[in-house]
N, C-alpha and C positions, 0 to 999 in steps of 0.2 A: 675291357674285353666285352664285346657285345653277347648278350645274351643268346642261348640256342631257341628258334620256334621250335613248336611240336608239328608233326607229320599235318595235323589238320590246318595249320596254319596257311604251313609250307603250299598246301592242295588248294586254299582256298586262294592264294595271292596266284597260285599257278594259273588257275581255273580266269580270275579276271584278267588276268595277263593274257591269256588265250582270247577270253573275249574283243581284250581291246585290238590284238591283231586279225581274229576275222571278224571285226567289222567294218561292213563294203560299203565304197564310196556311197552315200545318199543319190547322187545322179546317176550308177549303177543301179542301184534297187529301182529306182524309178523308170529309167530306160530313157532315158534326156539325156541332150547335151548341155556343156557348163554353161553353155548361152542360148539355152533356152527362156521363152520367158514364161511368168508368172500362170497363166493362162495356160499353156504346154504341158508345166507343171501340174497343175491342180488335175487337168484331162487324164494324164498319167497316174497319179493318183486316185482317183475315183475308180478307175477302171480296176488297179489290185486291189483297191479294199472291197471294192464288190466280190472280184474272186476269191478271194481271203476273210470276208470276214466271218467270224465265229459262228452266225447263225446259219450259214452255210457251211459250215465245216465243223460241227460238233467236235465229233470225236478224231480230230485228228490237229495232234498239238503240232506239226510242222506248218499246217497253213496259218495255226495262231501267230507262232513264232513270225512269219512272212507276211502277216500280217500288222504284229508292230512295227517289225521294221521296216514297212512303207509308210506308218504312223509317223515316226521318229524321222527317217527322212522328210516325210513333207513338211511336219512341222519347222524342219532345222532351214530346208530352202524356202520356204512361203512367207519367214520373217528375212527381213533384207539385213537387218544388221547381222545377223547371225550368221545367214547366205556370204555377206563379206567376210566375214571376222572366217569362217571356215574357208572361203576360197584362197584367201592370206594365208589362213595357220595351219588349217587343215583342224581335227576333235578336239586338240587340245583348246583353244581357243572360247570353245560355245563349252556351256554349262548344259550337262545332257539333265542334268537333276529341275531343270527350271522346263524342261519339255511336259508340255500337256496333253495330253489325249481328249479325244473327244467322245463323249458317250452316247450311242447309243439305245435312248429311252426305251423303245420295242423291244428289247431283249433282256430289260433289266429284271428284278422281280418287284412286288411290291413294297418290300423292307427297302430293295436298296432306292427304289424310286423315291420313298417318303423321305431317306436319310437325304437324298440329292435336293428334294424340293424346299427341304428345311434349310440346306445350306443354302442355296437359292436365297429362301429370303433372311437371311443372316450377314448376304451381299457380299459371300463366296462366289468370286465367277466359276458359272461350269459352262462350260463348250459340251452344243450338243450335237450331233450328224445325222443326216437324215439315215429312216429305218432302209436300210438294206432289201428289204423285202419290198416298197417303194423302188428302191433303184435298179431292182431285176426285172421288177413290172412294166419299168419306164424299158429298161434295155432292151426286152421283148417285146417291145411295143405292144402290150395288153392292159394300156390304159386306158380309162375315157376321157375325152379330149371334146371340151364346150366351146364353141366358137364364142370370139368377145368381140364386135365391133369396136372401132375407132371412135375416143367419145363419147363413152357408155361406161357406164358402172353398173357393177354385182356385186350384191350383199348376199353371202351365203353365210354356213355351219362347218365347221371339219371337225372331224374325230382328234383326237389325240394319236398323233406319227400317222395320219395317211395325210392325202393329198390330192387337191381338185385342177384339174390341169388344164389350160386354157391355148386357144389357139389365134394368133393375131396375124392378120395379111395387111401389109404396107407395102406400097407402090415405092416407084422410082423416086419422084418428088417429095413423099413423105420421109424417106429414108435421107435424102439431101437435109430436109427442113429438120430433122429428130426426133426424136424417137423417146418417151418416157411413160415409165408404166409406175404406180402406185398402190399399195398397198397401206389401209388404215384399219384399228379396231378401236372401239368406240369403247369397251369394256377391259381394256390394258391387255388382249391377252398376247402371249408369244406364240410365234409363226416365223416361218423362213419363207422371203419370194428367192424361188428359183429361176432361172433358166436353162432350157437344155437345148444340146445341141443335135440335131435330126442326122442321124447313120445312110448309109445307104441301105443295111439291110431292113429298113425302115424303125428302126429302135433309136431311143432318144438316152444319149448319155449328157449328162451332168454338165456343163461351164461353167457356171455363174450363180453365186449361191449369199444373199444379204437378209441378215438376222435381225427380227425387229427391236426396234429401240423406245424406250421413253419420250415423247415429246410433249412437255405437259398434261392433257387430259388424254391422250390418245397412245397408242402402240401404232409406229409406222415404220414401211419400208419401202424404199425405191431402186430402180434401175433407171441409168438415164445416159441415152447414146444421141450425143449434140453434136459428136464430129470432132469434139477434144475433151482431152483429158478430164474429165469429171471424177473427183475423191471422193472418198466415203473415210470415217473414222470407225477405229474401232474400240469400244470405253473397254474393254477387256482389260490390254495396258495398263488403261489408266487407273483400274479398279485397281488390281494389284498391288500399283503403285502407290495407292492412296491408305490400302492397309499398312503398308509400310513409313510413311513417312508423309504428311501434307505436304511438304515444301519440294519433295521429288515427283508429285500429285500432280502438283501445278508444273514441275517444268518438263514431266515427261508426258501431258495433256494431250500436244499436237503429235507425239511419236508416233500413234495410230491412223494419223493422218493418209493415205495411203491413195498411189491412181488404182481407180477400177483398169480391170484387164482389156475389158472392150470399150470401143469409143462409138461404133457406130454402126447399127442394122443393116444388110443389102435387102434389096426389094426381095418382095415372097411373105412366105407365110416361116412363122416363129410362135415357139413354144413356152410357155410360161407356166409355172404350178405355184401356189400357195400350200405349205405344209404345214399344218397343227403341230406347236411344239409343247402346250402346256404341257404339265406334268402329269394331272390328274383328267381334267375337264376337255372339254372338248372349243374351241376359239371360234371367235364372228368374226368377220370380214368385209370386207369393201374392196373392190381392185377394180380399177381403171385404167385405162391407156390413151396417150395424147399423142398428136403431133403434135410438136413444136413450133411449128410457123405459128401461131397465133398467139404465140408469148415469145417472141425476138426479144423484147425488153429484159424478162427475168431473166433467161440464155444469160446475153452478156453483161446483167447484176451480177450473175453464177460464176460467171467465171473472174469477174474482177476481183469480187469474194473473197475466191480462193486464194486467187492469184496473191492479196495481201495476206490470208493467213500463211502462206510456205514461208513470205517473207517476217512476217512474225515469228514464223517458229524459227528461224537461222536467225532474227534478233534472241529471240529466249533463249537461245542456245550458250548465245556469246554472254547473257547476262546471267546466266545461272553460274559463270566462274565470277565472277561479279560479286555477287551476293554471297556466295559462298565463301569468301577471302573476307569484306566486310562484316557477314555472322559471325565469323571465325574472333575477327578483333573485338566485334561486340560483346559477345559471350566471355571474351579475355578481362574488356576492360569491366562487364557487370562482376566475375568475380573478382577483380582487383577491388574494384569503390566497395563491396559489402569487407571484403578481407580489412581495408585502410580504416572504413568505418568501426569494423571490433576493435581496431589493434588503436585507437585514437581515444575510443571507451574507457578501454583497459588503462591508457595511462594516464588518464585525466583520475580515473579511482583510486590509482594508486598514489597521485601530486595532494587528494584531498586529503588521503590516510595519513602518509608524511606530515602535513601540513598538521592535521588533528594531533598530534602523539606527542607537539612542542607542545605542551604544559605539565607542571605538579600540582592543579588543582583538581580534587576529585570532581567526580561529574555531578552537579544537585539537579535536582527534577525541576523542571520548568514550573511559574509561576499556572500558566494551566492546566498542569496536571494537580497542582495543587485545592487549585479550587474546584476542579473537577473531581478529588477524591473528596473534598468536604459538602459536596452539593451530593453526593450519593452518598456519606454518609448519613445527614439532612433527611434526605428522603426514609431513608430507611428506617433511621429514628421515627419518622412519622406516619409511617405504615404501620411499624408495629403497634405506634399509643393508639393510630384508630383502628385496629384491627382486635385490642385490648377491650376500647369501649363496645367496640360491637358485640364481641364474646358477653360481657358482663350483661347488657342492655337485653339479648337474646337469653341469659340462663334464668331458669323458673326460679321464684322468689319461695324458699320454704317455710312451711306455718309453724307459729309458737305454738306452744300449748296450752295457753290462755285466750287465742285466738276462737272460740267456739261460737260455733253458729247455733244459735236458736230461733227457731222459728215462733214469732207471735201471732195466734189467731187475733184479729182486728175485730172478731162478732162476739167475742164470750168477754164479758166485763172480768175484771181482775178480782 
């Protein structure tokens, strides 16, 4: 007979059970359709978490609330497996507990900031989003905005969460030939290059947003519209995956692998920012901008590139069952051969014991223990005799009493 809950039980499985039925499709919250793409999405999202988010809405927990839940949506549609596995199954499907949020640096305090930067470098991934206060400035268009020539680079300073925002005009022909902007810091620090997209009521919302990476001696980042499909990875995945397990490290490496959303500029003038992501300090920078015509060569290096790692990673796909059936046996036959090994031990000790126990002759101690008990007892004998004469040889000799000393003067005659 199953046991009874109590009343609080009862409320609490009630209460989730209500949750999981009003919770609204992800493309609802968003306002997208199922076949929307990637780029739609992200637009869609930027826009409510700017009106939602927390440092615009203090005190009022309903926009918090509408606000994760365009969190939890975007995050569930912006990964593709996920995106599938929901379109197929619909919640049940995706694990809501593996969804990650992004934080917000400008709104943290400083306790919580130090605990973030620690884990930071303890090589906990944290996802961070640019400051909100930043995205209202851009949407009202009351930014300052530096022209950047084609061909040119700028070395600046940015604070920690703001943002120096740059302006780029390409022609028809440049826009044809492509289009690539770069981002480097010489002193590792973290920075996001942005791009936004220009409103009509002249305000710049959000597109395109790539987070700097490690590249040997440098922290870099790029944007680059050649006119096809150009990827970017994201070690985020892989981090994750590498706390967990090396061998799922390596084969889920390329799963971040991913197309950027745009492929390619129309002529005019375009907006780019570099945002300061460090924690604490304030980051250096370098940003430049190329046309492409005058590197046709790296272009299609670039894209052959790629073009082999996709096919790489649908080979690692196929050989990660592979390896996994093979470790499977390996790991079987290493504990069989140590198991075969004890148990071959054990009866070979047991055939010697057997083997010993046929006789009625008691056991006599070996000729070298023998001579080995009469060489120390030898020794010992002859420690003591010269330890005997040393005692004697060192004790004070005592006088008779006949023994008397008298003194003779040699000057007085007898």
């Amino acid at each position: 007979m199953p046991g009874r809950r109590s009343k609080s039980e009862k409320k609490d499985t009630a209460d989730a059970d209500g949750e999981k039925q009003l919770r609204r499709d992800p493309y609802e919250v968003l306002g997208v359709s199922r076949n929307s793409t990637d780029q739609e999405i992200k637009s869609a999202y930027r826009k409510l978490a700017l009106k939602f988010h927390p440092d615009k809405n203090a005190n009022d927990p309903k926009a918090a609330d509408l606000f994760k839940e365009a969190t939890f949506s975007y995050n569930l549609l912006s990964d593709p497996d996920k995106r599938r596995q929901y379109d197929s199954s619909g919640f049940e499907a995706v694990e809501s507990d593996s969804q990650e949020l992004e934080l917000d640096l400008s709104s943290l305090g400083a306790v919580n900031t130090m605990f973030a930067a620690l884990f930071s470098k303890l090589g906990v991934p944290i996802k961070t989003t640019v400051s909100a206060t930043i995205l209202e400035e851009a949407l009202n268009g009351s930014v300052t905005i530096r022209p950047l020539p084609l061909g040119q680079f700028v070395s600046k300073r940015v604070e920690k969460q703001c943002a120096h925002f740059y302006s780029v005009t390409i022609t028809e022909e440049e826009a044809r030939a492509g289009f690539v902007c770069r981002v480097q810091s010489s002193d590792k620090s973290k920075f996001k290059l942005l791009y936004f997209d220009q409103e009509e009521n002249g305000g710049l919302s959000l597109a395109l947003q790539e987070d700097s990476t490690k590249n040997g001696k440098v922290t870099s980042a790029g944007m680059y519209f050649l006119g096809f499909p150009v990827y970017r990875l994201d070690q985020t995945m892989n981090t994750i995956a590498a706390s967990k397990d090396p061998d799922t490290s390596f084969f889920k490496k390329l799963d971040g692998f991913q197309p950027c959303e745009l492929t390619e500029l129309k002529a005019g003038t375009h907006i780019f920012a570099v945002y300061g992501d460090n924690f604490f300090k304030s980051a250096n920078y370098t940003i430049e901008v190329l046309c492409a015509a005058p590197f046709s060569e790296e272009k299609e290096n670039l894209r052959n590139v790629e073009t082999q790692i996709l096919s790489k990673r649908a080979e690692i796909s196929k050989f990660e069952s592979e390896y996994r059936e093979v470790l499977a046996q390996f790991t079987e036959m290493t504990s069989r051969y140590a198991h075969e090994m004890q148990t071959i031990d054990e009866l070979l000790k047991q055939r010697n014991e057997i083997h010993a126990s046929y006789t009625v002759v008691p056991l006599k101690r070996s000729n070298s223990s023998k001579s080995r008990s009469k060489t120390s007892l030898k020794e010992s004998k002859e420690d003591g005799e010269t330890r005997e004469k040393r005692n004697t040889r060192e004790r004070p000799r005592k006088k008779k009493w006949y023994n008397l000393h008298l003194r003779v003067d040699k000057r007085k005659a007898c």
